[in-house]
N, CA, C and O atoms as a GROMACS GRO file, in nm:
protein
  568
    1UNK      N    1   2.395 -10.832  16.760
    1UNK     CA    2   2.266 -10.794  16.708
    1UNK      C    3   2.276 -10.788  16.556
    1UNK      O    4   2.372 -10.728  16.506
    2UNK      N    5   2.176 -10.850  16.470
    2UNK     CA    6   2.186 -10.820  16.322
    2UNK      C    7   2.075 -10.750  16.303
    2UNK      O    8   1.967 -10.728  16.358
    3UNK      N    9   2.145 -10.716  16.195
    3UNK     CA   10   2.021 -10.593  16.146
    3UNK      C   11   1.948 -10.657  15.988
    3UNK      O   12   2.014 -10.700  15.893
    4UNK      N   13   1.829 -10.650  15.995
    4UNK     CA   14   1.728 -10.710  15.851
    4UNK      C   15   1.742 -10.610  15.753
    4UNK      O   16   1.683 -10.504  15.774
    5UNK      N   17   1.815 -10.624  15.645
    5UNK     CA   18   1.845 -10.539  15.578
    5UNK      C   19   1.729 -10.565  15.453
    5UNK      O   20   1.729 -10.667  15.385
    6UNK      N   21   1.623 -10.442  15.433
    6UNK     CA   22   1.503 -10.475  15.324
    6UNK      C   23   1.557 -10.425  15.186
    6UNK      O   24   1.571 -10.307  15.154
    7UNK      N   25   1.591 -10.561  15.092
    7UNK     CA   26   1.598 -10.497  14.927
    7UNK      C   27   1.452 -10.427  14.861
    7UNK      O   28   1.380 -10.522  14.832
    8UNK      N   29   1.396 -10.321  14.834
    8UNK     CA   30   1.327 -10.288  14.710
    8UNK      C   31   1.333 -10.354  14.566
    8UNK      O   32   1.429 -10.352  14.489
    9UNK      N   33   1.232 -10.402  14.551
    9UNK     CA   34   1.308 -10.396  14.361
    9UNK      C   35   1.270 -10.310  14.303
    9UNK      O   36   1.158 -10.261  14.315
   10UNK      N   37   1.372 -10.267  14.214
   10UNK     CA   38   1.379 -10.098  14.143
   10UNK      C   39   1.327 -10.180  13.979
   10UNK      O   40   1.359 -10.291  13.937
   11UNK      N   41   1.248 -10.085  13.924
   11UNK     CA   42   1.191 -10.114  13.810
   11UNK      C   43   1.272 -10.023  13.694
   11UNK      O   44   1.315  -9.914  13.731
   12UNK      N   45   1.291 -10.056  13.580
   12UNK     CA   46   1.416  -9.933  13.502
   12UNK      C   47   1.313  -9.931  13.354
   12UNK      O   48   1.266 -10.014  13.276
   13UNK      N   49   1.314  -9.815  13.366
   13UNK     CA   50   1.202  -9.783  13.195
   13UNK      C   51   1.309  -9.716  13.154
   13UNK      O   52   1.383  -9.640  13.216
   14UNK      N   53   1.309  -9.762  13.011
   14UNK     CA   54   1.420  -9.674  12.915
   14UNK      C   55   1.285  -9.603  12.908
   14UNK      O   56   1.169  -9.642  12.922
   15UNK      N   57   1.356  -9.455  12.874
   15UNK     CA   58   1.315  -9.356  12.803
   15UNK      C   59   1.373  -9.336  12.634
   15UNK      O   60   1.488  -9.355  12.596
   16UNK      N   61   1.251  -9.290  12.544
   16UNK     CA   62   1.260  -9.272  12.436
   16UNK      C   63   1.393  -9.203  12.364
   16UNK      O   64   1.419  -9.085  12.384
   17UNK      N   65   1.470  -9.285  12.281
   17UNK     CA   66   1.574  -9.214  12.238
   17UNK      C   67   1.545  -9.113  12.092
   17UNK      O   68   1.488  -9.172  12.000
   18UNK      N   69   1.574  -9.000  12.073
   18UNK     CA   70   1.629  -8.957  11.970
   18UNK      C   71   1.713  -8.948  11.915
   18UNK      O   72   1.802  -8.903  11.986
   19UNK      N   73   1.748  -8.967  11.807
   19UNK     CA   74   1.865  -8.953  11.694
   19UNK      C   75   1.881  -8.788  11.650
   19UNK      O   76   1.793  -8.718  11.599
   20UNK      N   77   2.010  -8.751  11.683
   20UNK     CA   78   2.096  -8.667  11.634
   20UNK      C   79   2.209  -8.682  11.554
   20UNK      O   80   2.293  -8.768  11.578
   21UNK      N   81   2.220  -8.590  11.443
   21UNK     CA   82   2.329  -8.572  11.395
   21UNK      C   83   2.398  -8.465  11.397
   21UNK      O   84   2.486  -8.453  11.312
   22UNK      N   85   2.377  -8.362  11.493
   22UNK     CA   86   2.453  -8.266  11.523
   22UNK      C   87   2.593  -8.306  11.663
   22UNK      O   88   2.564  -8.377  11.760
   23UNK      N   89   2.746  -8.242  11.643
   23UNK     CA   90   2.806  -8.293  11.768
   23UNK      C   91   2.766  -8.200  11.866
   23UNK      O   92   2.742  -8.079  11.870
   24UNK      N   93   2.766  -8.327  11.972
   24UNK     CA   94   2.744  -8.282  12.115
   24UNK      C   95   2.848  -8.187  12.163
   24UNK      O   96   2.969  -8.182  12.139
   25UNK      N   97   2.775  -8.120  12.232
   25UNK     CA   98   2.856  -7.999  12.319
   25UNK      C   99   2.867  -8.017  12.438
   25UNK      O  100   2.801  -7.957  12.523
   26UNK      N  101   2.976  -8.128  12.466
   26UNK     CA  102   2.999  -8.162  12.580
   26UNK      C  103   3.133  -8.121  12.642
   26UNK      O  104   3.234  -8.184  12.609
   27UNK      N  105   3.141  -8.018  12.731
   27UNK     CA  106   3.242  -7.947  12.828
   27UNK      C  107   3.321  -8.076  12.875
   27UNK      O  108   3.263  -8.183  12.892
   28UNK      N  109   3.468  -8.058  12.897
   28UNK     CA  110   3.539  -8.104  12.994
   28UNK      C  111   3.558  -8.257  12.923
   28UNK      O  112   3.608  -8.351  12.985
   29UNK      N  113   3.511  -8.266  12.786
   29UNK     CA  114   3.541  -8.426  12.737
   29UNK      C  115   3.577  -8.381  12.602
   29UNK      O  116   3.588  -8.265  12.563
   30UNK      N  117   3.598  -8.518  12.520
   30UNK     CA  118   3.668  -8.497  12.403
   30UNK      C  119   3.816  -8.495  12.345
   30UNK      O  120   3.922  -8.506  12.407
   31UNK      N  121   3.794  -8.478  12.216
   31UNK     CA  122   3.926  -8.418  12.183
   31UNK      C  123   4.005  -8.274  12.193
   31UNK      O  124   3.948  -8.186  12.258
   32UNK      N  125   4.090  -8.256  12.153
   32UNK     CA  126   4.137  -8.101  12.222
   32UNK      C  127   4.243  -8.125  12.093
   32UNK      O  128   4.274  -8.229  12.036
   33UNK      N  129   4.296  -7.946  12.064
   33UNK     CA  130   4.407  -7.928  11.983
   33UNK      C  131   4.541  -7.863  12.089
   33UNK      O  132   4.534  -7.833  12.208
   34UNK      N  133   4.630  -7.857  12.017
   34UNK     CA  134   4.744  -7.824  12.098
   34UNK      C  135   4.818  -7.675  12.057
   34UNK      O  136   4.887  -7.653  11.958
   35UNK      N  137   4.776  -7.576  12.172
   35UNK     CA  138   4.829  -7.401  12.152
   35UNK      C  139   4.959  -7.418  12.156
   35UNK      O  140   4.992  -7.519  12.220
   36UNK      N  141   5.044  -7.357  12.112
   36UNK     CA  142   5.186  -7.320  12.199
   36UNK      C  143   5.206  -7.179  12.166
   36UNK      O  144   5.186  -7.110  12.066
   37UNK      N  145   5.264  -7.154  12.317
   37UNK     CA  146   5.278  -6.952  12.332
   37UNK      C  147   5.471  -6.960  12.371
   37UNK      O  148   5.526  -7.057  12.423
   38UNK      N  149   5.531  -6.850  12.335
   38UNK     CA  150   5.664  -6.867  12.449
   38UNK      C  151   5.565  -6.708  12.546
   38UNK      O  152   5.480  -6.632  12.500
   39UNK      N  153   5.615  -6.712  12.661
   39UNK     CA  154   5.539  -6.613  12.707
   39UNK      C  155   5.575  -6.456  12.664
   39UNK      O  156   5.497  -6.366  12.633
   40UNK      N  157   5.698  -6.455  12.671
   40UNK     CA  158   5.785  -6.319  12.623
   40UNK      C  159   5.692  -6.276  12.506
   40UNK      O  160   5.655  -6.159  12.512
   41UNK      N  161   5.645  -6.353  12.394
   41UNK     CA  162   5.620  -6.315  12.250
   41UNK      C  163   5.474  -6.352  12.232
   41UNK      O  164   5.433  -6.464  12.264
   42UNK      N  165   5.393  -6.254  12.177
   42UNK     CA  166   5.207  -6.232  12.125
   42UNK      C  167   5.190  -6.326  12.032
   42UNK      O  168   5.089  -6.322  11.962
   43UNK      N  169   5.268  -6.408  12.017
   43UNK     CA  170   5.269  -6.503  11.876
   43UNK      C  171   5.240  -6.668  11.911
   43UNK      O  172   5.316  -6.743  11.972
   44UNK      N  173   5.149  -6.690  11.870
   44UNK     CA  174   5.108  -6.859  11.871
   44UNK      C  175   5.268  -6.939  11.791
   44UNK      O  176   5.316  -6.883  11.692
   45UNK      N  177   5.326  -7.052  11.840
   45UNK     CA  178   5.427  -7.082  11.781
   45UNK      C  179   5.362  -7.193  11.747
   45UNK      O  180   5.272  -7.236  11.819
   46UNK      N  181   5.418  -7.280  11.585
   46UNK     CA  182   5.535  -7.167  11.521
   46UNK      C  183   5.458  -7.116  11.413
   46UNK      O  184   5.510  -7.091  11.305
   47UNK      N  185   5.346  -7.101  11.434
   47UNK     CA  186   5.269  -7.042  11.299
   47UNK      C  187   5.291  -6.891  11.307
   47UNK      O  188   5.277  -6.823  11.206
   48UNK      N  189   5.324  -6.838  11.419
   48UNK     CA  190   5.305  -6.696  11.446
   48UNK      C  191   5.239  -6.606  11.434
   48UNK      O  192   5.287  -6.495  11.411
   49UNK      N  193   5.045  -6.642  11.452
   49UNK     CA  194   4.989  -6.550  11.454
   49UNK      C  195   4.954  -6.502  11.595
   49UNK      O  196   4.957  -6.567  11.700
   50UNK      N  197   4.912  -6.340  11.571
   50UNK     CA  198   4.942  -6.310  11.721
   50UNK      C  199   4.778  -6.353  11.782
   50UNK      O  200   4.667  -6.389  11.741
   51UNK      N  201   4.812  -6.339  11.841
   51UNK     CA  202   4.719  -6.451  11.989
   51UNK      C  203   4.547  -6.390  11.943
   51UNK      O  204   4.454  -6.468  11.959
   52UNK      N  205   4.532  -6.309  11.911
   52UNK     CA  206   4.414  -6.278  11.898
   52UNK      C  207   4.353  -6.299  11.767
   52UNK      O  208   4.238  -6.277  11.729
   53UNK      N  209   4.461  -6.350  11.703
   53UNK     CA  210   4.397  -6.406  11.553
   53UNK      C  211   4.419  -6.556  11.549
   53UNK      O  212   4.414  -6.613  11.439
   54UNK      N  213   4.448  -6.638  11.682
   54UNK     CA  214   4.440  -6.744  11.659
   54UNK      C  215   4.335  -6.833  11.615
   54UNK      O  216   4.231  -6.821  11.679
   55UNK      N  217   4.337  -6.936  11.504
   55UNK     CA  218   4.156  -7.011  11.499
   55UNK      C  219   4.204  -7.124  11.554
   55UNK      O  220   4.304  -7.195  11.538
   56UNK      N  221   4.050  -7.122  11.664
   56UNK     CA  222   4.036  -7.270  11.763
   56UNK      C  223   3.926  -7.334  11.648
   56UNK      O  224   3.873  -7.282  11.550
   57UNK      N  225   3.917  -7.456  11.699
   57UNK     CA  226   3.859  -7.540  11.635
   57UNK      C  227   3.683  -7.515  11.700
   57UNK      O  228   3.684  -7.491  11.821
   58UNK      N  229   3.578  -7.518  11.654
   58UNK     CA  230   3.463  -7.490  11.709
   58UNK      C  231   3.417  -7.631  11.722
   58UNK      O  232   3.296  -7.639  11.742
   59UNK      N  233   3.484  -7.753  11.715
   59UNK     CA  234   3.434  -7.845  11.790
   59UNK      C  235   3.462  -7.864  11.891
   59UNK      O  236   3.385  -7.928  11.963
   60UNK      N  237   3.571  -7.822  11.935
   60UNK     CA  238   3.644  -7.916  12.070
   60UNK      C  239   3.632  -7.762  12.158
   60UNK      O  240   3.659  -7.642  12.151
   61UNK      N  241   3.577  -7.858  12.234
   61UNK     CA  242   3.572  -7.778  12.364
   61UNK      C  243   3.727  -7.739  12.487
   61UNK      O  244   3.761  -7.658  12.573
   62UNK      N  245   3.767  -7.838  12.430
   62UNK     CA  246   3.916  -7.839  12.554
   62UNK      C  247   4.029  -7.820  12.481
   62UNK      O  248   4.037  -7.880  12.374
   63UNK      N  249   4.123  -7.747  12.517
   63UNK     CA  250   4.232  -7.662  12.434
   63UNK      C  251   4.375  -7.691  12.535
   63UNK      O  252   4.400  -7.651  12.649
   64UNK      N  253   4.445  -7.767  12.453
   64UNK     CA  254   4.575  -7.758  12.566
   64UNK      C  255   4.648  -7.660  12.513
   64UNK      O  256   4.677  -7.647  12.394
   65UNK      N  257   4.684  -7.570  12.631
   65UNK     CA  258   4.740  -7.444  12.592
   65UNK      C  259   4.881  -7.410  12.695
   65UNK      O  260   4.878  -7.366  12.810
   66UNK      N  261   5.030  -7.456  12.592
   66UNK     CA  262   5.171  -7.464  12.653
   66UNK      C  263   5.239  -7.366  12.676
   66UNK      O  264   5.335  -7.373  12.600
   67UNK      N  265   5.249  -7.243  12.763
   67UNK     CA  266   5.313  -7.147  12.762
   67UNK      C  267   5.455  -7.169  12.850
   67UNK      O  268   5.488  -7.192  12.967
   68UNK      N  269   5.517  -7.147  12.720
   68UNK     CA  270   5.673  -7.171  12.714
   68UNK      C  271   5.745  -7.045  12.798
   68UNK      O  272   5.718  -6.935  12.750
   69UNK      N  273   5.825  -7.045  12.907
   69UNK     CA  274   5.875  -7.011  12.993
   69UNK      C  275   6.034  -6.973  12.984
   69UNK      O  276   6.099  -6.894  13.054
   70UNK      N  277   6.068  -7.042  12.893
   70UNK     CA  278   6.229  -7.043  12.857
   70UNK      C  279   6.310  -6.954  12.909
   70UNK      O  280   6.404  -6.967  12.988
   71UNK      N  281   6.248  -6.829  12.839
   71UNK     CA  282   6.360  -6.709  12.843
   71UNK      C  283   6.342  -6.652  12.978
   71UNK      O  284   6.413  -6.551  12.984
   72UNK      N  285   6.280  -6.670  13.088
   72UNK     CA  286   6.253  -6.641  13.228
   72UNK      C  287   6.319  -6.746  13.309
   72UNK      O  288   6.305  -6.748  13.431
   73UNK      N  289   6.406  -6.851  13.234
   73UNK     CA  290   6.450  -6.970  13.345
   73UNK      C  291   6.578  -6.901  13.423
   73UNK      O  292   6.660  -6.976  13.474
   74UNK      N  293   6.591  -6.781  13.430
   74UNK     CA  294   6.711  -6.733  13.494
   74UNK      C  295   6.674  -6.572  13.618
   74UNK      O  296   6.738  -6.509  13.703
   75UNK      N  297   6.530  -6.566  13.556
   75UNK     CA  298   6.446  -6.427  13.576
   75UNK      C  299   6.302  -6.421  13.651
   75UNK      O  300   6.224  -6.515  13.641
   76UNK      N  301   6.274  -6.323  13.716
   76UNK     CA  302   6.133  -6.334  13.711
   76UNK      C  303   6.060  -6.311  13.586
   76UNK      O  304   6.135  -6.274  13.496
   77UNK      N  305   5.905  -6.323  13.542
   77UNK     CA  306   5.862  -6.240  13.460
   77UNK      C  307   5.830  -6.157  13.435
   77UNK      O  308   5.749  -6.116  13.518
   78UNK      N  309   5.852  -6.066  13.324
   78UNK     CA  310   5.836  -5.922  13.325
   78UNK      C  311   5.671  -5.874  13.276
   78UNK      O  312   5.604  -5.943  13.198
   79UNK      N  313   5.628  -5.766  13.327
   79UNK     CA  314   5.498  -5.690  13.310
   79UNK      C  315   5.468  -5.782  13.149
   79UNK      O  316   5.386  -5.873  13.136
   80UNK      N  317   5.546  -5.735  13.054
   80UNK     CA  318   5.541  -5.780  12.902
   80UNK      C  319   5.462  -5.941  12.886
   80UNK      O  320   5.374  -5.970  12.804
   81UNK      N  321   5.522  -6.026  12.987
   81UNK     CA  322   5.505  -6.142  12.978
   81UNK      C  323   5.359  -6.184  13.029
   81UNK      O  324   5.263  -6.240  12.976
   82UNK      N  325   5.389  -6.126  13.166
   82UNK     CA  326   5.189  -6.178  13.255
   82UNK      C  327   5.101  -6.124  13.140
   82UNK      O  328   5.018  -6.199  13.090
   83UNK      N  329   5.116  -6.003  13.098
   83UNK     CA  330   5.036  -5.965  12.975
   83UNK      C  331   4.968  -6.010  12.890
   83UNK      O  332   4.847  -6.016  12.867
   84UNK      N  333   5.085  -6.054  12.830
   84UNK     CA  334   5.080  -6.193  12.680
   84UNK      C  335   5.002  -6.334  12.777
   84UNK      O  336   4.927  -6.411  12.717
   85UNK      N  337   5.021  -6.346  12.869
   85UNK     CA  338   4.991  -6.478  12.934
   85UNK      C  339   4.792  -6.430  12.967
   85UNK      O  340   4.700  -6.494  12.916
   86UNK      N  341   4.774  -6.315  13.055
   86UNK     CA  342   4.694  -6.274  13.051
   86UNK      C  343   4.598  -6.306  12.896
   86UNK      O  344   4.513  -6.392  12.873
   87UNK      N  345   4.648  -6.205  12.817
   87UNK     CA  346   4.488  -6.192  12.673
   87UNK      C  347   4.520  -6.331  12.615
   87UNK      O  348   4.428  -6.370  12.544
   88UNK      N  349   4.621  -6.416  12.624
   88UNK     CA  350   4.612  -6.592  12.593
   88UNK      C  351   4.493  -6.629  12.693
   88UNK      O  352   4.383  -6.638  12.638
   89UNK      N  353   4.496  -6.655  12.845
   89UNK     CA  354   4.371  -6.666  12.890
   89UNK      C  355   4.208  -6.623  12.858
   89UNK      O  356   4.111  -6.699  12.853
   90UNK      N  357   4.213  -6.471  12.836
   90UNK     CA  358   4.104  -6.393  12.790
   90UNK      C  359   4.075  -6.438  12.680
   90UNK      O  360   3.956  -6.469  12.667
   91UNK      N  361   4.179  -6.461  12.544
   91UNK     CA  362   4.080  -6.509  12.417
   91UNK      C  363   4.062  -6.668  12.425
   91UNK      O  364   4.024  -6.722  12.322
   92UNK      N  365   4.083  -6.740  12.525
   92UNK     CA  366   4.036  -6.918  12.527
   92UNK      C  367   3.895  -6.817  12.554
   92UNK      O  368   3.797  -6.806  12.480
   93UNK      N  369   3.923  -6.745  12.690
   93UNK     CA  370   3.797  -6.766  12.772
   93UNK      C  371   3.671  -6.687  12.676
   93UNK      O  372   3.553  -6.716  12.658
   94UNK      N  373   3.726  -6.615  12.644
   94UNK     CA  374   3.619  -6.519  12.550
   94UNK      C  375   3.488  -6.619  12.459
   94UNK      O  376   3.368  -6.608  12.435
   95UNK      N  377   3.610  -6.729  12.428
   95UNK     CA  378   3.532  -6.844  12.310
   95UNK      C  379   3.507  -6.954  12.350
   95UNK      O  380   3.505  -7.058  12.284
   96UNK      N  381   3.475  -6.932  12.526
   96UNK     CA  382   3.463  -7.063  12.590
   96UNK      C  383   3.471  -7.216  12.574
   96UNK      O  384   3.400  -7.317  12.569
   97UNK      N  385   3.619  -7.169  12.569
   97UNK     CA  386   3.709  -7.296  12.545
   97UNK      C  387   3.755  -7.350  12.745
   97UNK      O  388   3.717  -7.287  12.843
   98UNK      N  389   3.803  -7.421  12.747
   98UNK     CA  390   3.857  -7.541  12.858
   98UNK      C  391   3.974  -7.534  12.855
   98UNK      O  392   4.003  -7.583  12.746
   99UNK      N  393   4.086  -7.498  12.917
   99UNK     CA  394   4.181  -7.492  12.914
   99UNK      C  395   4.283  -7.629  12.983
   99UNK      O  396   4.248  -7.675  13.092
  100UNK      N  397   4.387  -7.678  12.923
  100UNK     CA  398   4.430  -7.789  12.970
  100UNK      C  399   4.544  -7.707  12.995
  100UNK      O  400   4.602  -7.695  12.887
  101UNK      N  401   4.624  -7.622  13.117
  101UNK     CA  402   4.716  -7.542  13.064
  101UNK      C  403   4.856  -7.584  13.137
  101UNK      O  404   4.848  -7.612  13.256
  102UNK      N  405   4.978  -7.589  13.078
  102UNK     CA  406   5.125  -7.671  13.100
  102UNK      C  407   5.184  -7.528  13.117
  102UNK      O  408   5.146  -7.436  13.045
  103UNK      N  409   5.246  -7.517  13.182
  103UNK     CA  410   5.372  -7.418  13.144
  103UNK      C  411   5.521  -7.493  13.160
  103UNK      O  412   5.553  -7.553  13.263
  104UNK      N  413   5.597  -7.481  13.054
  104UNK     CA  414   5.734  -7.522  13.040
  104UNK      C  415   5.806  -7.457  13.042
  104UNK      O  416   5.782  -7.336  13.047
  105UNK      N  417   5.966  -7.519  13.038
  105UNK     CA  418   6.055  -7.460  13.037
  105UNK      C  419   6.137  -7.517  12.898
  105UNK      O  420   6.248  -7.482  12.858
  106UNK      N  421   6.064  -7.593  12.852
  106UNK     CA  422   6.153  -7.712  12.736
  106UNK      C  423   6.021  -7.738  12.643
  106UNK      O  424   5.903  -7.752  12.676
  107UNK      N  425   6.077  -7.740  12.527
  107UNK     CA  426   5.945  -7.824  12.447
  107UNK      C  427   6.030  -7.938  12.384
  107UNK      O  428   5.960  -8.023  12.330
  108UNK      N  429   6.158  -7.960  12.379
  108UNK     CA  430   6.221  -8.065  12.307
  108UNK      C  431   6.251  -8.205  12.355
  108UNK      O  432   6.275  -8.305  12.287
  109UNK      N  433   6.243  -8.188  12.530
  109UNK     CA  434   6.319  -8.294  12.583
  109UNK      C  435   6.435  -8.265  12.680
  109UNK      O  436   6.489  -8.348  12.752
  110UNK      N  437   6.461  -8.145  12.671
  110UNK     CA  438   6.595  -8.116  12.721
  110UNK      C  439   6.591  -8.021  12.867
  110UNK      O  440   6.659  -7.921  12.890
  111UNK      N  441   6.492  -8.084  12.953
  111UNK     CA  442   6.479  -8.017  13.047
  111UNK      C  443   6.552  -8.026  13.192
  111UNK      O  444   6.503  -8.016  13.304
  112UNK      N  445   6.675  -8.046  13.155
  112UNK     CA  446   6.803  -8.058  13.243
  112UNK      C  447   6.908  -7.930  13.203
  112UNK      O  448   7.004  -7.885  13.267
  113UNK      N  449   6.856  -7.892  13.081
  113UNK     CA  450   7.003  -7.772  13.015
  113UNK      C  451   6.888  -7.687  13.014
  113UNK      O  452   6.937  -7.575  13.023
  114UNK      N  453   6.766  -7.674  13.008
  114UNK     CA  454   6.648  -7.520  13.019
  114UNK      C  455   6.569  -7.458  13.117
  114UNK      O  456   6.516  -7.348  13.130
  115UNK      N  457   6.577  -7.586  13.197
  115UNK     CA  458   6.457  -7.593  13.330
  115UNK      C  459   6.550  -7.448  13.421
  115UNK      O  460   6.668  -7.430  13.391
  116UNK      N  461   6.500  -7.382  13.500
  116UNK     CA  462   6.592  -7.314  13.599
  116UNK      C  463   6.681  -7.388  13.668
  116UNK      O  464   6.682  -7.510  13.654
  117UNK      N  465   6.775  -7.321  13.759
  117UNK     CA  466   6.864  -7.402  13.820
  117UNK      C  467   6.822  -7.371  13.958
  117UNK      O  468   6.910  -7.394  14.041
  118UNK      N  469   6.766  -7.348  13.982
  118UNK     CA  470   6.722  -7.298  14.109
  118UNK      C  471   6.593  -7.276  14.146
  118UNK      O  472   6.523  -7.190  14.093
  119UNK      N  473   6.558  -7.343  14.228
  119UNK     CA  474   6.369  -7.401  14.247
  119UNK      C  475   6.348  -7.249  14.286
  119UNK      O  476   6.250  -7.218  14.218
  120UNK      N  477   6.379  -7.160  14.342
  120UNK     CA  478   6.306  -7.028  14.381
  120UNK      C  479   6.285  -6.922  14.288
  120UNK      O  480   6.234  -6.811  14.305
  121UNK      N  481   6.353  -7.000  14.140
  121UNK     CA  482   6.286  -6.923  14.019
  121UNK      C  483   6.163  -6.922  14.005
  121UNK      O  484   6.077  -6.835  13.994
  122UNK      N  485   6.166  -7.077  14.006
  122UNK     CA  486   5.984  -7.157  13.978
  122UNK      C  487   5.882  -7.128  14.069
  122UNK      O  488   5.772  -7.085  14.035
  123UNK      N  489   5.932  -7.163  14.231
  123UNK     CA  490   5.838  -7.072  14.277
  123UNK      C  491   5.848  -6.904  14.226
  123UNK      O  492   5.758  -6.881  14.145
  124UNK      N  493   5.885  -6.853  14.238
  124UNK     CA  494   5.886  -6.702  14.204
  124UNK      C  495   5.777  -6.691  14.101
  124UNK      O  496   5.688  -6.607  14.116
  125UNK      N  497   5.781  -6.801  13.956
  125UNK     CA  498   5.721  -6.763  13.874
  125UNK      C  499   5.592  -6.840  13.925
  125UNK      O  500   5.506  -6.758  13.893
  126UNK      N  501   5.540  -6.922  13.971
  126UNK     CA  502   5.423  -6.986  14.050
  126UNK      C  503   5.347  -6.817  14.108
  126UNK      O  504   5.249  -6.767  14.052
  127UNK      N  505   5.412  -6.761  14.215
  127UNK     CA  506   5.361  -6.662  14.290
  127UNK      C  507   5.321  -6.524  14.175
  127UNK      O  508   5.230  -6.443  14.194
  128UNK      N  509   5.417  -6.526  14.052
  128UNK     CA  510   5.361  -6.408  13.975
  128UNK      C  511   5.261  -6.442  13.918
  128UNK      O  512   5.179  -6.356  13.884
  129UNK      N  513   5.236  -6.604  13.885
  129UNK     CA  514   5.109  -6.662  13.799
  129UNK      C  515   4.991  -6.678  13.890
  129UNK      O  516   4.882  -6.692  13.834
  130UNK      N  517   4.992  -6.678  13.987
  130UNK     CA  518   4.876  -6.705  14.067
  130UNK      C  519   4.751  -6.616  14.064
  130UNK      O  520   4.640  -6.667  14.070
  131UNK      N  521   4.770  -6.475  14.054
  131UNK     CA  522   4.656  -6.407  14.042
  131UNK      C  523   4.598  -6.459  13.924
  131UNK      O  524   4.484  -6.504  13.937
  132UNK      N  525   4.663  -6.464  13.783
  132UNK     CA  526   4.590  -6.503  13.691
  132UNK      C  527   4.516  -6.638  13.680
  132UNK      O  528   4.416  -6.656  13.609
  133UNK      N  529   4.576  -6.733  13.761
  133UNK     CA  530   4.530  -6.849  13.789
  133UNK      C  531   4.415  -6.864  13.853
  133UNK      O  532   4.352  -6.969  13.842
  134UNK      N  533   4.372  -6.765  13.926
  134UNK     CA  534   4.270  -6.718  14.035
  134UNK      C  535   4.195  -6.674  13.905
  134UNK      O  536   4.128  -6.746  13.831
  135UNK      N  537   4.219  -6.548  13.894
  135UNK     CA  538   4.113  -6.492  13.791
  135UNK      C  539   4.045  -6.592  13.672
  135UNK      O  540   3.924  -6.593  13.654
  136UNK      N  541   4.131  -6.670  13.598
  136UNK     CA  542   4.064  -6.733  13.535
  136UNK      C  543   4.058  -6.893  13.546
  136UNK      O  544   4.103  -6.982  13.474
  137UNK      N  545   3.986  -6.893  13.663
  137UNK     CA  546   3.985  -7.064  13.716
  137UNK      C  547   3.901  -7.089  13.646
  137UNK      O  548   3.926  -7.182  13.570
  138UNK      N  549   3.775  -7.030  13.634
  138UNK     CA  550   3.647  -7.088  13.594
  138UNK      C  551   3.675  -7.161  13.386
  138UNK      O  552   3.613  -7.242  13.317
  139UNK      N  553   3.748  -7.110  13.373
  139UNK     CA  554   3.815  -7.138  13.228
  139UNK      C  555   3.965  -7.224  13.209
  139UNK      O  556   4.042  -7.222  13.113
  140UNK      N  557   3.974  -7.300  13.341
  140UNK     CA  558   4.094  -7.359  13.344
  140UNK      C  559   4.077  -7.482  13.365
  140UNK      O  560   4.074  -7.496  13.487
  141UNK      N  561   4.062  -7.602  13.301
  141UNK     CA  562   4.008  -7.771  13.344
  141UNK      C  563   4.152  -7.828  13.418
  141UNK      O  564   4.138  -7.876  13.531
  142UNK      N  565   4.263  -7.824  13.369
  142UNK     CA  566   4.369  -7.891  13.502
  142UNK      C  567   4.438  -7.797  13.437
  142UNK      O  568   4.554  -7.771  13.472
   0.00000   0.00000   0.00000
């Protein structure tokens, strides 16, 4: 059995363009600048201001933000650390920024001599990050 398949023809009207010269405020696209935190320490590296005096850029909407893990590749993380990791989340989110967020164990390359040696670190630190991951999804793009 075939079936008569009926085309429509669709008619397409441009609509009137305006010209702007203001930038668009477009979420989830663009360019982005690059944070780096170690988590242990309140300090943006390596400029070292502490996290709440950091300046984002008020164009870019999306912020890759690297919180360095290092000194926990042998440990869980301590209260001190979710903390610092915590008000890093709160001031993107405060200034509704997009978060592109990495956590490492290496920023050089050398992630065979820094990484943990033992995957049940990483999970470990996965399971302490998760609430915060939860809490601030809505401010987290990947």
């Amino acid at each position: 059995m075939t079936r008569k398949i009926s085309v429509s023809k669709i008619k397409w009207m441009p609509l009137p363009r305006t010209e702007k010269t203001l930038p668009l405020n477009n979420p989830y696209c663009g360019f982005y600048s690059l944070y780096r935190f170690f988590a242990e320490q309140e300090y943006l590296q390596p400029d070292g201001e502490v996290i709440e005096e950091v300046l984002l850029r008020e164009d870019q909407q999306l912020c890759l933000v690297e919180i360095n893990l290092y000194a926990f590749r042998e440990e869980p993380l301590t209260e001190k650390a979710l903390w610092n990791i915590k008000r890093i989340f709160r001031y993107f989110t405060e200034r509704n920024k997009q978060m592109i967020l990495r956590f490492v164990y290496d920023w050089e390359g050398k992630g065979i001599i820094n990484e943990p040696k033992d995957i049940s670190i990483i999970l470990n630190h996965m399971n302490q990050l998760s609430p915060l991951l939860k809490e601030y999804t809505g401010s987290i793009y990947v």
